[in-house]
C-alpha positions as CSV (number, residue, x, y, z in Angstrom):
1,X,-0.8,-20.3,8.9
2,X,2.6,-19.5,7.9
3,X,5.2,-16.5,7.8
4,X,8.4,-15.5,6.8
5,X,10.7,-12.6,8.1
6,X,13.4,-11.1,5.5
7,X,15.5,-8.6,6.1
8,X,17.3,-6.2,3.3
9,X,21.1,-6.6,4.0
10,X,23.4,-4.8,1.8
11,X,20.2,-4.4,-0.7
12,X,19.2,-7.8,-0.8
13,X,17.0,-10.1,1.0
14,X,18.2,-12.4,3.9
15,X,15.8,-14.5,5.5
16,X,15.9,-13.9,9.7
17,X,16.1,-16.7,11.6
18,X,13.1,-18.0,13.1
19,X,14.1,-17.4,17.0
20,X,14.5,-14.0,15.7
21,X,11.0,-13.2,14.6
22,X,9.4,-10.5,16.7
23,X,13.1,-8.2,16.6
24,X,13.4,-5.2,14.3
25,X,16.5,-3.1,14.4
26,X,15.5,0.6,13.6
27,X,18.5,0.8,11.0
28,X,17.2,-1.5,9.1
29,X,13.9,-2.6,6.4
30,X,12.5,-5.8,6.7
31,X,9.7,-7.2,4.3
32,X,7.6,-10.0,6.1
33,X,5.2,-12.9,4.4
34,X,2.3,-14.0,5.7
35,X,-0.1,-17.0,4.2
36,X,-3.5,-18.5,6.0
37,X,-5.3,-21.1,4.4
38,X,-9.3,-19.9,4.0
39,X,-12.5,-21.4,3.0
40,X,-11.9,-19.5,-0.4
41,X,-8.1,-21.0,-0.8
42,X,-4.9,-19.2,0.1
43,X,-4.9,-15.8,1.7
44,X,-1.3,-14.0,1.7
45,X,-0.1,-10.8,3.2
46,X,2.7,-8.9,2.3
47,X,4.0,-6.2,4.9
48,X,7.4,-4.3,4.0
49,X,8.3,-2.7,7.6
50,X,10.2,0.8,7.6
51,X,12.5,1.9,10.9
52,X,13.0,5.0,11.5
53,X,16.3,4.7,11.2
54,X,16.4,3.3,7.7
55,X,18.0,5.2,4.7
56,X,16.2,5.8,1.6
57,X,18.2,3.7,-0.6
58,X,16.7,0.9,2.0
59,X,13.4,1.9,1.5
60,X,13.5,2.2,-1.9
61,X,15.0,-1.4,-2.3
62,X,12.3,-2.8,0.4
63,X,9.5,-1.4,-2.1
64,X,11.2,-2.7,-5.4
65,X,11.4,-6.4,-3.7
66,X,7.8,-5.8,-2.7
67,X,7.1,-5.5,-6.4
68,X,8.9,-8.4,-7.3
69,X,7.5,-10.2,-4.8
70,X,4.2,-9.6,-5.8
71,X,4.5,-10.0,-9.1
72,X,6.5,-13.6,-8.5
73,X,3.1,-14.6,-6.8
74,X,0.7,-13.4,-9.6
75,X,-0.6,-10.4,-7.8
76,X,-2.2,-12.2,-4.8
77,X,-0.8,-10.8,-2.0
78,X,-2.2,-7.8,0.0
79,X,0.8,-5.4,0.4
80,X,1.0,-3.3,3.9
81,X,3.4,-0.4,4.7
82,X,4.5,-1.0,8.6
83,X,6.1,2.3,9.4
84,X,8.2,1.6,13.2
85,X,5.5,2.8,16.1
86,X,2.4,2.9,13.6
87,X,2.4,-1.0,13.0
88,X,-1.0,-2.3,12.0
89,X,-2.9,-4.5,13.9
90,X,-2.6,-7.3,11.4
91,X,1.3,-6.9,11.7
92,X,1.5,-7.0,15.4
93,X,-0.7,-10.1,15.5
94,X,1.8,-12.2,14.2
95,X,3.9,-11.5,17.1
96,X,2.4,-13.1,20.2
97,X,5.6,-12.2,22.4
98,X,5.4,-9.1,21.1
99,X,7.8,-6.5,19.0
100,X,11.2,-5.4,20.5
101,X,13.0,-2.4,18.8
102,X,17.0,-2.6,18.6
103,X,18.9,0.3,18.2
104,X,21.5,0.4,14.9
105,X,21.0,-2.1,12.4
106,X,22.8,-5.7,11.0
107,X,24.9,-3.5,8.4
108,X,26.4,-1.8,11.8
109,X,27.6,-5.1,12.9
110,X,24.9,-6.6,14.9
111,X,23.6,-9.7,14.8
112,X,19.6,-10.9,15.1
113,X,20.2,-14.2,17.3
114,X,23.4,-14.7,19.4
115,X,21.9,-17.5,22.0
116,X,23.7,-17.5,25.2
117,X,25.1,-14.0,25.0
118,X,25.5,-12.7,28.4
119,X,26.9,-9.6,28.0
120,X,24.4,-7.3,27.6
121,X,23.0,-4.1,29.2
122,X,19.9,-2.3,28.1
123,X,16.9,-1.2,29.2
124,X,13.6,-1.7,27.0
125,X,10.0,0.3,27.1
126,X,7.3,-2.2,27.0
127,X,4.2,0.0,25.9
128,X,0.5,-1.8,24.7
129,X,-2.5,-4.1,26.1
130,X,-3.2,-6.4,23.3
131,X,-0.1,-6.5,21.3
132,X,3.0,-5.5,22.9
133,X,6.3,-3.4,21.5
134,X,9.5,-3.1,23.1
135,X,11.9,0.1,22.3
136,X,15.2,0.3,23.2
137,X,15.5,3.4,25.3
138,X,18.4,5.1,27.2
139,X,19.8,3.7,30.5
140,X,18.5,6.3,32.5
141,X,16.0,6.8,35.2
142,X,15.0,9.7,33.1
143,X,13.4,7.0,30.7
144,X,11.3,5.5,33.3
145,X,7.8,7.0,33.8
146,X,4.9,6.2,36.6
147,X,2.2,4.2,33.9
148,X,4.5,1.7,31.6
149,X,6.4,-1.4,32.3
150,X,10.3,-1.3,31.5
151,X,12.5,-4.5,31.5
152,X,16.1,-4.1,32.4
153,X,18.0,-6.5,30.5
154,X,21.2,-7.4,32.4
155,X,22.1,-10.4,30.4
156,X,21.6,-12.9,33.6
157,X,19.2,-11.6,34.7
158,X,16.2,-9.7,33.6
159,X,14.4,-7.2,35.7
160,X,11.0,-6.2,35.3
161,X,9.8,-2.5,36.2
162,X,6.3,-1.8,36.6
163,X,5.1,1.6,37.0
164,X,2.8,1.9,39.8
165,X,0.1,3.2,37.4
166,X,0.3,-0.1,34.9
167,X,-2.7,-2.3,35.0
168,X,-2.9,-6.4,35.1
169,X,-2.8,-6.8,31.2
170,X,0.1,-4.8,31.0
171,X,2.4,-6.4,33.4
172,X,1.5,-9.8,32.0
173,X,2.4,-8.8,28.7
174,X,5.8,-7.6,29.9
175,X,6.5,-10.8,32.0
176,X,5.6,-12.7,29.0
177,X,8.3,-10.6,26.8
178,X,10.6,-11.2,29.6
179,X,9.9,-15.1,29.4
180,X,10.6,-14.7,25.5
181,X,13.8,-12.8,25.6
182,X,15.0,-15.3,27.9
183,X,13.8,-18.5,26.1
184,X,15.2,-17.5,22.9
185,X,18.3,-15.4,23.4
186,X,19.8,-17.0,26.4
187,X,18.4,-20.9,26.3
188,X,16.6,-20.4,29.0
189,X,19.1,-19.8,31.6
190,X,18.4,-16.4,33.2
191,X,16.9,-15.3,36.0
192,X,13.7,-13.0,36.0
193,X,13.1,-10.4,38.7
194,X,9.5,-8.6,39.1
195,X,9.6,-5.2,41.1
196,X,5.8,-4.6,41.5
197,X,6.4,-2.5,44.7
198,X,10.0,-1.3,45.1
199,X,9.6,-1.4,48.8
200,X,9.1,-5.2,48.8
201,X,11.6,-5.7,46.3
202,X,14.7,-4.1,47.8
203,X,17.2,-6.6,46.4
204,X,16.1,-5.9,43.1
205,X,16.1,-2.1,43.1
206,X,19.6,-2.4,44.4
207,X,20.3,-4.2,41.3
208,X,18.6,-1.0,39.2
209,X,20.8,1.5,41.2
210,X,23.7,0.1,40.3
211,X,23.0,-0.1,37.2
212,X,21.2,3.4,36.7
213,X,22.9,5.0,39.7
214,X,20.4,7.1,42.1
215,X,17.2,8.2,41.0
216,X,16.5,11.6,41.8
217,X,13.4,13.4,41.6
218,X,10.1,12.3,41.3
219,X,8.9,10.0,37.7
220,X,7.1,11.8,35.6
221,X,3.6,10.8,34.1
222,X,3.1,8.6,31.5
223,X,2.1,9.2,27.8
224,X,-1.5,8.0,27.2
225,X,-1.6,5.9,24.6
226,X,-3.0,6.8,21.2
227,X,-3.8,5.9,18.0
228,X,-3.8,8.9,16.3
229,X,-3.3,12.8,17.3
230,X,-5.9,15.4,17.7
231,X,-5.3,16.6,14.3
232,X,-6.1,13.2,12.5
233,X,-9.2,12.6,14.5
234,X,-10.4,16.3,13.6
235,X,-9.7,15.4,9.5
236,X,-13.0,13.5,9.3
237,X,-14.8,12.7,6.1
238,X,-18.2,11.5,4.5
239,X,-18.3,9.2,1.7
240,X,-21.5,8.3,0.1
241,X,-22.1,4.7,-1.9
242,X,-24.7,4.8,-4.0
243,X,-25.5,3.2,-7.6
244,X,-25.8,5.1,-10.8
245,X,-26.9,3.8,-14.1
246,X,-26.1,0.3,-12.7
247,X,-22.9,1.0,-11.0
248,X,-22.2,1.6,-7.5
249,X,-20.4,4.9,-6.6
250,X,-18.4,5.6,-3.8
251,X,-18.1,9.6,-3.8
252,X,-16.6,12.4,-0.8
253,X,-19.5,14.3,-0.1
254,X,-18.5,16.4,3.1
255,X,-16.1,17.5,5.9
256,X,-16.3,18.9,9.4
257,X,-18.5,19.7,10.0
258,X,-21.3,17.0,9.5
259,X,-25.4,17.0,10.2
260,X,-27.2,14.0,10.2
261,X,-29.6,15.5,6.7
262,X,-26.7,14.5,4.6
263,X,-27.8,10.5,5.1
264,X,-30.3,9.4,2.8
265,X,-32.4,6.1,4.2
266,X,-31.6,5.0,0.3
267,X,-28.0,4.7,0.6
268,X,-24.9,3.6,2.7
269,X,-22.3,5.8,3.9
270,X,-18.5,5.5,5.1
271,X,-17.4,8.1,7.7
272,X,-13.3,8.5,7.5
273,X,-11.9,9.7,10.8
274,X,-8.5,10.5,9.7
275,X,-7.9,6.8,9.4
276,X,-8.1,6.7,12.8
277,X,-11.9,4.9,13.0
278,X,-14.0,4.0,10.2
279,X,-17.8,4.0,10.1
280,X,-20.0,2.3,8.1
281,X,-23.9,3.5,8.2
282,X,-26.2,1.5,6.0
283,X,-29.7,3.0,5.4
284,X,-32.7,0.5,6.0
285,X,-34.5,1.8,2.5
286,X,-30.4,0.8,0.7
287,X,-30.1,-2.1,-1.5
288,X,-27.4,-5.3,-1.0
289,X,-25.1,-4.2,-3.4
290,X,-25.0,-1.1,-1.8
291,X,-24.0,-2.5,1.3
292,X,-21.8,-5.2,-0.5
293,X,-19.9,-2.7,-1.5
294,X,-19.6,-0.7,1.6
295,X,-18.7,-3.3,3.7
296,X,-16.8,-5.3,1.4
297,X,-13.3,-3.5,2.6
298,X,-14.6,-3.2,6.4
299,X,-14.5,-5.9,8.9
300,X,-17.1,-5.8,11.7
301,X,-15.9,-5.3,15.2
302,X,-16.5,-8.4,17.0
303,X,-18.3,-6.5,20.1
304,X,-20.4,-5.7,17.5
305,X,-20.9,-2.2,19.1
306,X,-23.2,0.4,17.9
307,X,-23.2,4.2,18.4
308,X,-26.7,5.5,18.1
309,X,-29.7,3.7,16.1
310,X,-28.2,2.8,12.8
311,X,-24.5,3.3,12.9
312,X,-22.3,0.3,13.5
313,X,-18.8,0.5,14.4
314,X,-16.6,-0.9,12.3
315,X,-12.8,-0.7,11.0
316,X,-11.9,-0.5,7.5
317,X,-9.7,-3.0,6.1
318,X,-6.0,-1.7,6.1
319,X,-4.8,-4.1,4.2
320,X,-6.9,-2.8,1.4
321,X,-6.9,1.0,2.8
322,X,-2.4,0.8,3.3
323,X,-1.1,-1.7,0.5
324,X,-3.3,-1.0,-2.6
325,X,-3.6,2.9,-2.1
326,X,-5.0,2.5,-6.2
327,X,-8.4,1.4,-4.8
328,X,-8.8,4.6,-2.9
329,X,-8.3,6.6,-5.8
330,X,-10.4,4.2,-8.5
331,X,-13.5,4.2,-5.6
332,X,-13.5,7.3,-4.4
333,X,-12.3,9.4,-7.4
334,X,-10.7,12.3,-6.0
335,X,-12.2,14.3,-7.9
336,X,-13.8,15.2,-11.8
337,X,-10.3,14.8,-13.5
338,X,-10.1,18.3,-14.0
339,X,-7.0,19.0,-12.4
340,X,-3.1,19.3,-13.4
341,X,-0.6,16.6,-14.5
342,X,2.7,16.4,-15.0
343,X,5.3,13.3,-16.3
344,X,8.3,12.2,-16.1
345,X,10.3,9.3,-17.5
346,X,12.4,7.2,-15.5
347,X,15.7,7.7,-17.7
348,X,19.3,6.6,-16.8
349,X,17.8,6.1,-13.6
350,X,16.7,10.1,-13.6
351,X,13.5,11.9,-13.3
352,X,13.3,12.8,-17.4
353,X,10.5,15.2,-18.0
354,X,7.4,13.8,-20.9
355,X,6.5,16.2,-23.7
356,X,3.1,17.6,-22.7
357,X,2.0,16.8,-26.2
358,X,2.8,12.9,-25.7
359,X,1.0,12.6,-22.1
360,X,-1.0,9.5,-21.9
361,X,1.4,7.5,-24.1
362,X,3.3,4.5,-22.0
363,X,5.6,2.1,-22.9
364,X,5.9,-1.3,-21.1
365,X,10.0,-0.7,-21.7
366,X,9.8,2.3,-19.1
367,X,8.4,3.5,-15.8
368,X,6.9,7.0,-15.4
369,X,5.7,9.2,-12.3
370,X,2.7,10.6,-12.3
371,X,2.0,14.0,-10.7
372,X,-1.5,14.8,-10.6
373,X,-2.6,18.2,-8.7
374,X,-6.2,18.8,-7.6
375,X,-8.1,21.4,-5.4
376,X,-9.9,20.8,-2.5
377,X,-11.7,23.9,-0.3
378,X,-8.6,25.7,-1.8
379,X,-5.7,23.7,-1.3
380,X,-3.8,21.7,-3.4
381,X,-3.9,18.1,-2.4
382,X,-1.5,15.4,-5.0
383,X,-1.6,11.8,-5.9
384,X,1.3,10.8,-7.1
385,X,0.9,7.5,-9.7
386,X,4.5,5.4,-10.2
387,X,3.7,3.8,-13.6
388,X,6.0,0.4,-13.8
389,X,6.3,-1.0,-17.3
390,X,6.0,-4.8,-17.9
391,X,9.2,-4.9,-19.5
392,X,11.3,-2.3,-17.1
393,X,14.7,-3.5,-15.3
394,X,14.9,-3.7,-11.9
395,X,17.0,-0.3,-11.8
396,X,14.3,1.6,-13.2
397,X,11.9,0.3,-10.7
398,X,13.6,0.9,-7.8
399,X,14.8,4.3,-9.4
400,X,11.6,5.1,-10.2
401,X,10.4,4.4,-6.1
402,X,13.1,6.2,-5.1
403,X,12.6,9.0,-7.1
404,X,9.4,9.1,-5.7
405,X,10.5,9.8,-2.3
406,X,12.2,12.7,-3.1
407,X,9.8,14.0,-5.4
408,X,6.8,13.7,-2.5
409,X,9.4,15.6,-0.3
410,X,9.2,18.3,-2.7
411,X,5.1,18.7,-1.6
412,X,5.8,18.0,2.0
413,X,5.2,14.3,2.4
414,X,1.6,15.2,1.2
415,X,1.2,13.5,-1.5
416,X,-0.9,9.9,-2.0
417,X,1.4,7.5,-3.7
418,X,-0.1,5.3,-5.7
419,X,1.9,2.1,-7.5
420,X,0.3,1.2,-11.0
421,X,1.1,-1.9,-12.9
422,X,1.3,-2.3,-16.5
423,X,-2.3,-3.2,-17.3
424,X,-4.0,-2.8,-14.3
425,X,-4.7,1.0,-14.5
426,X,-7.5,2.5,-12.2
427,X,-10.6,4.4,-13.3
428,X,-8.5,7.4,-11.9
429,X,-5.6,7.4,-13.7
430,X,-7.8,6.5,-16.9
431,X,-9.8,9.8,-16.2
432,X,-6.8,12.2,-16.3
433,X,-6.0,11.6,-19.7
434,X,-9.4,12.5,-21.1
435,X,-9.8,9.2,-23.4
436,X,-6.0,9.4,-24.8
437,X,-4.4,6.6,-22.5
438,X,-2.3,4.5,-24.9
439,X,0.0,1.7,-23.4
440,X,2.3,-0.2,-25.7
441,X,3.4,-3.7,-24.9
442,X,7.1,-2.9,-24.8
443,X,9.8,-0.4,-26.6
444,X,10.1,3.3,-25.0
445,X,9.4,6.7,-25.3
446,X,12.8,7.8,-25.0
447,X,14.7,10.3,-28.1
448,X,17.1,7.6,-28.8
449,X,15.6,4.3,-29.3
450,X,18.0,1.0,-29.5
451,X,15.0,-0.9,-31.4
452,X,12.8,0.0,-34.5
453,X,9.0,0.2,-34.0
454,X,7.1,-2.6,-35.3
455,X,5.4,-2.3,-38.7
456,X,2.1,-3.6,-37.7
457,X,0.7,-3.2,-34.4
458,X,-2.6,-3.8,-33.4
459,X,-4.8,-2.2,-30.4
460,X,-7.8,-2.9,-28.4
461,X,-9.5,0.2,-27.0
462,X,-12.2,-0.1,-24.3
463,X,-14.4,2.6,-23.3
464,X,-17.1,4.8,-23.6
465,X,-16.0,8.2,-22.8
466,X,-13.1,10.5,-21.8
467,X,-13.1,9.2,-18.3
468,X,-12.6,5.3,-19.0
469,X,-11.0,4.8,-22.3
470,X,-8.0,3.2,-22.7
471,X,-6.1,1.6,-25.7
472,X,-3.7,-1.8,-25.2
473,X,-1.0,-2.8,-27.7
474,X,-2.3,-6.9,-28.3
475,X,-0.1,-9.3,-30.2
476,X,-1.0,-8.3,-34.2
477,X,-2.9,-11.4,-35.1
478,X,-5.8,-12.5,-35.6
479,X,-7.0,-14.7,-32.6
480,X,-6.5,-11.2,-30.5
481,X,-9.4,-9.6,-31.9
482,X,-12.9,-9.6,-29.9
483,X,-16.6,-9.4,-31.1
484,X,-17.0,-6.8,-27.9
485,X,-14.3,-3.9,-28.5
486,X,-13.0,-2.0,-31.6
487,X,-9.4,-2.7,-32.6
488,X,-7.1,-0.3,-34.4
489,X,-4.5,-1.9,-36.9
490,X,-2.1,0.2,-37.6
491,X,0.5,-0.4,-41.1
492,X,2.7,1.7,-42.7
493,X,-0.1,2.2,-45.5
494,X,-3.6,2.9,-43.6
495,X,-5.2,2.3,-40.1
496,X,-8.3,0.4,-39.7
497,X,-10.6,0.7,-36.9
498,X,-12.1,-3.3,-36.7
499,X,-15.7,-2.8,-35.3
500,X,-16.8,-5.8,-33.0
501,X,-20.5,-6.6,-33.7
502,X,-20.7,-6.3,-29.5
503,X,-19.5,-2.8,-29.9
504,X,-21.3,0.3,-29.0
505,X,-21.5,3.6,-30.9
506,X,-19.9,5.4,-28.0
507,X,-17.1,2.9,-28.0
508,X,-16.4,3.8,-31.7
509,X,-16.6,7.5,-31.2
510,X,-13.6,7.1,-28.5
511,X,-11.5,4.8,-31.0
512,X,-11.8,7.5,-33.9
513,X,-10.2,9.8,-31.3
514,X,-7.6,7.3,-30.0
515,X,-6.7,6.4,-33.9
516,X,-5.7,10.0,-34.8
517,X,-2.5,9.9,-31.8
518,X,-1.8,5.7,-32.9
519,X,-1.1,6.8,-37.1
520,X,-1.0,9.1,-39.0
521,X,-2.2,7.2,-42.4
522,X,-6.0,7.2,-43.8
523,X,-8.3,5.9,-41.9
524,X,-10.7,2.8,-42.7
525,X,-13.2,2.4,-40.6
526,X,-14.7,-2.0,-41.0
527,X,-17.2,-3.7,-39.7
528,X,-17.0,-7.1,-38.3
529,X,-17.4,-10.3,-41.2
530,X,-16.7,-7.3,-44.0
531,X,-12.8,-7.6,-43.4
532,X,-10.9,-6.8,-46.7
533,X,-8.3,-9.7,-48.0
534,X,-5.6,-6.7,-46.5
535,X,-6.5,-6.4,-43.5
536,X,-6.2,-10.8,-42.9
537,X,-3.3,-10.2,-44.3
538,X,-1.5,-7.7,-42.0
539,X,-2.7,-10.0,-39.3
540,X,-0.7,-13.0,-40.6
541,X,-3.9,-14.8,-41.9
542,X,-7.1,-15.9,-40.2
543,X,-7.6,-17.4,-37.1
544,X,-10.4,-18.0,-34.4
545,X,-11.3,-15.2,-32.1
546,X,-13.6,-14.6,-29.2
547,X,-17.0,-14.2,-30.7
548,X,-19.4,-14.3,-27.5
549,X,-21.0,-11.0,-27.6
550,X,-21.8,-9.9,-23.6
């Protein structure tokens, strides 16, 4: 098990030195990369971490080098958004010490590791049972509070605060942060103090007073810690997974509030509670690909606890649930695809509105966004699809991230942001444009173009209706073509629609409609093995193809 801390300085990455790992400075974005070796090969993790702190031109450039990250490693990593005080579990694993939050940032001068530095003052909140964070808070008794543990850091020494309301695990996570600071940022040399009881530890407490001068009053309660607010518990929902015509479904069926008659013994069901807990129920009378599929993002507690007969408690995957938000909307599908949609190019590093009349048509030279508006019990809810071209420049994929941003600001930070590679579309985003998705392999879509289209190009369109059609630019020759699919060849004479022997009717009724927007010339509709000399000959000659019909 491996890992590997960067941080963006000046927009670019910098690795952080190991004795480091475990700091974050709130100014600042750092993107970390996790690999464990598994029974199935190598598992990697990808987490970009946001401080609060952080501008937008920093965010922006954490979320391009994500990209380029992930793409570098062929698409295998898991991404994660870590947003400061909302880290996941996964993330704070990898710290054993636990997470300390710095004030300001490396651009502001600071520094991660400066071993043997003595001269230091601040005092740090150490909050959290099982995995431990650290913030940097003001050097004030107004700070301190009756149920955490706080560690003065004087340099020298190092005092350690415990509220009289803390329990066991708490103060031995705080002496073990204690033991880390002074391990890896002064070499081992200072001293560690422990005020359990401030009346037994009067040499210590003088040390606090004349640091924080006299505390006055009494110290207030502290904060119980939660994972979520009211508000996100409330926001529960009911999925239902189920199979249809030989595929399983995973559809919203309900909100708040909920009766036990909407489970069926036939099917499984996930219960959303805000994102706060996820339940899994699986009916006794359901099949195993219904619970495959249920559980196949979830990972059982290890307590293994269940609430009532057939409900187990489980938590959803968040690698899955946070860093590939395009699962969420190709399982669940939002909705019918009946809502609203707007484009916009990515152009001189501007939003650039699409012609309505072109919508569905991308170009692997150029990255688009996405806006697509839907109603739910009368209020608009968005998912917001950032389109990145195969053949884009880095500028227009961190524009196109950062435009983003300011674009979900617009809707109030309501919007589900969902990243879309060239090629790997989801059944969402396929649905929205009602069987007319088209996606070249490279040029643009912009008024002035710097290269001519080609002359021949040649398309393979999968589908079988308006809701999972798509058609992809292939290289024009021969050994692209399938027995499966129907191709569309497009010259500057005719088009002909290539029918597969493995094709279906429906699949040819979609290509007829995806042939009128690809050219405007006759079309010829062929059958597979009755190919005129022509159309060999557009294709550069003949060649061997995949002829294994499914």
């Amino acid at each position: 098990m491996t890992h590997m801390l960067i941080i963006l300085q000046n927009m670019k990455m910098v690795p952080v030195p190991e004795k480091a790992y475990g700091t974050f400075f709130e100014g600042d974005c750092y993107i970390i990369l996790h690999s464990k070796r598994t029974s199935r090969g190598t598992a990697v993790d990808l987490h970009y971490w946001i401080g609060k702190d952080s501008t937008q031109d920093e965010q922006g450039a954490a979320a391009m080098y994500v990209t380029q990250l992930d793409t570098a490693l062929r698409g295998n990593p898991v991404q994660h958004r870590e947003v400061q005080g909302h880290e996941s579990e996964t993330f704070q694993s990898y710290f054993r010490n636990g997470i300390i939050y710095k004030k300001g940032g490396v651009a502001s001068g600071f520094k991660h590791v400066e071993t043997n530095m003595y001269n230091i003052k601040r005092l740090l909140h150490v909050k959290g049972k099982k995995h431990v964070t650290a913030t940097e808070v003001a050097l004030s008794w107004d700070s301190f509070n009756k149920g955490d543990v706080f560690l003065l850091d004087l340099g020298k020494v190092l005092i350690q605060w415990n509220g009289p309301n803390c329990n066991i695990a708490e103060k031995s996570r705080g002496l073990a942060l204690a033991r880390s600071i002074r391990d890896s940022e002064r070499g081992g040399r200072a001293q560690i103090g422990i005020i359990d009881n401030e009346k037994d530890s009067p040499d210590l407490l003088k040390i606090m007073k004349m640091v924080l001068g006299e505390r006055r009053g009494e110290l207030r309660d502290a904060i119980p810690d939660t994972k979520a607010d009211e508000l996100q518990k409330a926001n529960v929902r009911l999925y239902h997974v189920y199979e249809k015509d030989n595929d399983l479904v995973v559809q919203e069926i309900a909100t708040r509030p909920l009766t036990q008659d909407l489970l069926q013994h036939e099917d499984c069901y996930i219960l959303d509670q805000g994102g706060y807990k996820i339940y899994v129920w699986r009916g006794k009378a359901s099949n195993q690909e219904e619970k495959k599929a249920a559980f196949t993002r979830a990972v059982v507690s290890s307590a293994n606890n269940v609430v009532g007969a057939k409900v187990e408690q489980v938590k959803f995957d968040t690698t899955q649930l946070h860093a590939r938000p395009e699962l969420a909307a190709e399982q669940r599908m939002v909705d019918d695809a009946s809502g609203d949609i707007e484009v916009w190019r990515i152009e001189d590093l501007q939003m650039q509105p699409v012609n309505p009349k072109t919508y569905g048509q991308f170009y692997g030279g150029d990255c688009y966004l996405v806006l697509y508006t839907y109603l739910r019990s009368g209020r608009p809810h968005y998912v917001l699809y950032m389109w990145q071209g195969r053949h884009a420049s880095v500028d227009e994929i961190t524009a196109c991230a950062l435009n983003a941003i300011e674009l979900d600001k617009k809707y109030g930070d309501e919007a589900v942001q969902v990243r879309v590679t060239m090629g790997k579309e989801p059944a969402h985003f396929l649905a929205i444009f009602k069987g007319k998705l088209i996606i070249y392999e490279g040029g643009t879509s912009r008024a002035q173009k710097s290269t001519l289209e080609p002359a021949i190009r040649l398309f393979q369109v999968r589908g079988t209706s308006e809701m999972n059609t798509k058609a992809t630019e292939v290289p024009a020759r021969a050994s692209s073509l399938n027995s499966n699919d129907v191709f569309l060849l497009a010259t500057n004479q005719v088009c002909y629609l290539w029918c597969g022997k493995g094709c279906s009717g429906d699949e040819r009724e979609m290509a007829k409609m995806v042939a009128d927007i690809v050219s405007r010339r006759d079309k010829h509709t062929i059958l597979e093995g009755q190919e005129p000399a022509e159309f060999w000959e557009a294709l550069g000659g003949k060649a061997p193809y995949a002829r294994n019909i499914k």
